[in-house]
N, C-alpha and C positions, 0 to 999 in steps of 0.2 A: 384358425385354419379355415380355407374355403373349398368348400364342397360342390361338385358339379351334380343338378340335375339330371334325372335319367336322358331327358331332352337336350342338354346343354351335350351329356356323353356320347350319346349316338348320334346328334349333330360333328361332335369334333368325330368320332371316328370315322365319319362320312366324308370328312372336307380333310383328314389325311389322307384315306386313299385314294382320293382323286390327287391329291400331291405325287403320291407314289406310281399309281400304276397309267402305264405308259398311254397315252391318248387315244390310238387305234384299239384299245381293249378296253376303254371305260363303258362305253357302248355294251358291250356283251354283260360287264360288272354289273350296269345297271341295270339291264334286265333280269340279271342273276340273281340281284338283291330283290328287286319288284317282286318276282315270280313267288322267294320263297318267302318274302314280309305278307304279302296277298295271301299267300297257303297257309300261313301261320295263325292270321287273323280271322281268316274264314273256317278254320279248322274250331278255334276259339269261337266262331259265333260273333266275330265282331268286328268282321268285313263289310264291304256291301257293295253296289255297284257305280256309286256314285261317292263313296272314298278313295281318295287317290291314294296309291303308297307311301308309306312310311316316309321313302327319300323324298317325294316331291313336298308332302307335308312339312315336315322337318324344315325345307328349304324357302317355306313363307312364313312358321313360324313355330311356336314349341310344343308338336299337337304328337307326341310320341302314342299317345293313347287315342286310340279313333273313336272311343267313346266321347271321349273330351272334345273332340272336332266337331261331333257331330253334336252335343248339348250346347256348347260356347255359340253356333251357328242357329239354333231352334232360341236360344235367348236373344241372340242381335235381332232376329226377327219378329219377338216378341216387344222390344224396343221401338223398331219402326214401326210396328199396328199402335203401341198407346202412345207415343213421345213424336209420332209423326205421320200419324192416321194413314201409314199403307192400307190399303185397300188390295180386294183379290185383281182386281182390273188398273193397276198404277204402273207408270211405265216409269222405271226404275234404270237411275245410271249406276253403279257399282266400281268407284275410283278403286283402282290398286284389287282388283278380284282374285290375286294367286289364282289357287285350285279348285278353285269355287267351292269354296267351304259354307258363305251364304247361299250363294245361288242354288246348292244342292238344298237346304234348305226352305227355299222358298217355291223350290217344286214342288213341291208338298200345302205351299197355300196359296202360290197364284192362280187364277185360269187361264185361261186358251185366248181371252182378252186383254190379259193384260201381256207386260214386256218388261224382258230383262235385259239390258247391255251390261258387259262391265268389260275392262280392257284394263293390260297388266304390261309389266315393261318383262316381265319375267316369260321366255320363249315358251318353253316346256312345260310350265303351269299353264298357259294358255290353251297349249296344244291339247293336252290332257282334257280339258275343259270341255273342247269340240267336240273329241272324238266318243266323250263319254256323259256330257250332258246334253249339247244340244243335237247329236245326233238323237237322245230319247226325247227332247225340249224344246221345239225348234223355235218357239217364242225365246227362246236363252239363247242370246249371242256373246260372243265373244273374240277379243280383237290384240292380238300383240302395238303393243306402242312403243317406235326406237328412241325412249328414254337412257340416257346412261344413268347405272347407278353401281358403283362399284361393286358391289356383292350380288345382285341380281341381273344386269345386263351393262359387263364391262364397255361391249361391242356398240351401247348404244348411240346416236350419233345426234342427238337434239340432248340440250339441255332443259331443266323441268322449267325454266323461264322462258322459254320458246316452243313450249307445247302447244299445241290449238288441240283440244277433246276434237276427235274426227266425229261429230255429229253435229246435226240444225240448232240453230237459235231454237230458245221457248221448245224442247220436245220433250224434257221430263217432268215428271209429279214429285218428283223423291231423289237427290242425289247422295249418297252414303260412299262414308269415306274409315274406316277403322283403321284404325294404327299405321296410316300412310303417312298423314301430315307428319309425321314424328321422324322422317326419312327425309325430308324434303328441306333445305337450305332458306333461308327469308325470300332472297329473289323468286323461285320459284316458287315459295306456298302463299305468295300474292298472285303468281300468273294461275294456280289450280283454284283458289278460290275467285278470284274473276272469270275465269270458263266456268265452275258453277252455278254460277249467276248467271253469266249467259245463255246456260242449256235449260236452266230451269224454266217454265212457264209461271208469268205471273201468278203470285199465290203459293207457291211451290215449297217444298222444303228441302233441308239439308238436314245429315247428321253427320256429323266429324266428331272422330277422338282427338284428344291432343295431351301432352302431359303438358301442365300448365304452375308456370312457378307465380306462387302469390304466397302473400306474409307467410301462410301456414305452413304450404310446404317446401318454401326454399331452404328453413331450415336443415330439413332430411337429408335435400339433396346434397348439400354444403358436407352433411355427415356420414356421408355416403352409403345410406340407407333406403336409395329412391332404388326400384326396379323397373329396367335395369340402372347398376351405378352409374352417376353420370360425374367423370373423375373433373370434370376441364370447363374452367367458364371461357365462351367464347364471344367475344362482345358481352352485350345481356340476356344471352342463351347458353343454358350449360349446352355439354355434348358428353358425347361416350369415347368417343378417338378423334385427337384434334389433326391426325393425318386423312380423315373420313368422316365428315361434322353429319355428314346426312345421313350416318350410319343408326345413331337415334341423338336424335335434339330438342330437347325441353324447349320451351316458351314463354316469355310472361305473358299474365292472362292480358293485361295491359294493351302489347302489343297486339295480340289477336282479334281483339275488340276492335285495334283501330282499323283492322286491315278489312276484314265483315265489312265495317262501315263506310272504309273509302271503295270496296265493291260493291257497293249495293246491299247490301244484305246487311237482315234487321237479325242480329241475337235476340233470341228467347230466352228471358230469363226465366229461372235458376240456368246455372250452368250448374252440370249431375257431376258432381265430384268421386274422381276413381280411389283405388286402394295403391295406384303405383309409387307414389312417396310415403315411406311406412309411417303410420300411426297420424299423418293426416288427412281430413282433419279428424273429431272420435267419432269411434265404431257408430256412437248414435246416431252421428249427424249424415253417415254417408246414405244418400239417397238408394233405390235400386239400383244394384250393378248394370241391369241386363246382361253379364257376360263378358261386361267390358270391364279391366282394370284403370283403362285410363278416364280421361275427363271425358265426359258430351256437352257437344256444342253443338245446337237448335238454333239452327237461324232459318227465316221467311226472306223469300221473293215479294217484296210489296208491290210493288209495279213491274 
């Protein structure tokens, strides 16, 4: 028998009542829910002012406990200072930033010199972002991108293979990417790693997650032990719903390699192996999480 997470439960009851209750009153629901999740947590000591609510949380990823938002985001960040020598002055792109779960993070270590962008296809996590980071951060910017993706921006009107990043050639030190690539279809997670490339300035780095199938652990996934399940091979990428492939989609490390390569961009080996397909590869062998369940992939801008 399968059990849902407290995350998994308060997400479904979130995505019922928006099925149920009629469209001109969600609006009021949600503020109704914010108000009293914000009073709740801050009543508990474990609010703050640059946590977004529960709902909006929930809606980028499984952070029911803001505690947990807030340590998972103080470790990504402790990832980019050693696996990617951020610096307090590194002007930083932030693919896929939800509710700025790093960004609120990284207020606490960038200075007044350096820069943050990051830009999200998701409206409402975006907005939340402005109104609540960079109005205290005004080096933190942030940008809605009309990507469609079926569960975060139905409405969008670009596919992720027709994206251009709305920024200069050569303008970052740092572009990080967490649990996006795992959303993104083949076509287009060759057009996000060539804008990469392009935004970075010679020298530069990248950090991407990916779940990534190799000897070890295609087994798991095959036995439906990876997290999350991935039931359905699709070509030579599992998936999670073959009516929704970008809704999460493994990878061979194979292909990833070759795709780095025909953009520009040099992998750094080790690739940092996650805990999301279970029991590979052993406990010994896994590097530092940072935070992350899934793989890290280190690649340099060489020219």
């Amino acid at each position: 028998m399968a059990f849902m997470t407290g995350d998994e439960t308060a997400g479904r009851l979130i995505g019922v009542a928006k099925r149920f209750i009629p469209s001109p009153g969600r609006w009021i629901a949600a503020r109704f829910l914010d108000i009293t999740t914000n009073s709740l947590e801050r009543i508990m000591g474990r609010g703050g002012p640059l946590t977004p609510p529960l709902r909006i949380r929930l809606h980028v990823g499984p952070f029911l406990d803001p505690e947990l938002y807030r340590l998972s985001a103080e470790q990504n960040v402790e990832a980019l200072r050693e696996l990617c020598d951020l610096r307090r002055d590194s002007r930083i792109l932030d693919i896929g930033c939800g509710c700025g779960r790093v960004a609120s993070a990284l207020t606490r270590y960038m200075s007044s010199t350096g820069s943050y962008d990051g830009f999200d296809v998701a409206k409402e996590a975006v907005e939340w972002c402005q109104r609540h980071i960079s109005a205290r951060f005004p080096n933190f910017r942030f940008r809605c991108t009309p990507v469609f993706s079926q569960r975060y921006s139905p409405r969008g009107s670009r596919g992720s293979s027709e994206i251009a990043f709305p920024y200069e050639d050569n303008r970052f030190d740092l572009v990080f990417a967490a649990s996006v690539f795992t959303h993104i279809p083949p076509d287009g997670l060759a057009n996000y790693i060539a804008e990469t490339r392009r935004v970075l300035r010679p020298g530069g780095t990248s950090l991407a997650t990916f779940c990534l199938l190799t000897d070890s652990s295609l087994p798991f996934v095959e036995a439906g032990l990876s997290a999350p399940p991935l039931r359905h091979k699709y070509g030579d990428f599992w998936v999670r719903d073959l009516d929704d492939p970008a809704s999460f989609i493994a990878y061979p490390e194979r292909f990833i390699r070759e795709i780095y390569w025909n953009c520009g961009l040099t992998v750094v080996d080790p690739i940092r192996i996650g805990s999301w397909a279970a029991g590979s590869p052993e406990p010994a062998e896994v590097l530092q999480p940072f935070g992350f369940n899934q793989d890290i992939v280190i690649a340099m801008k060489v020219q």
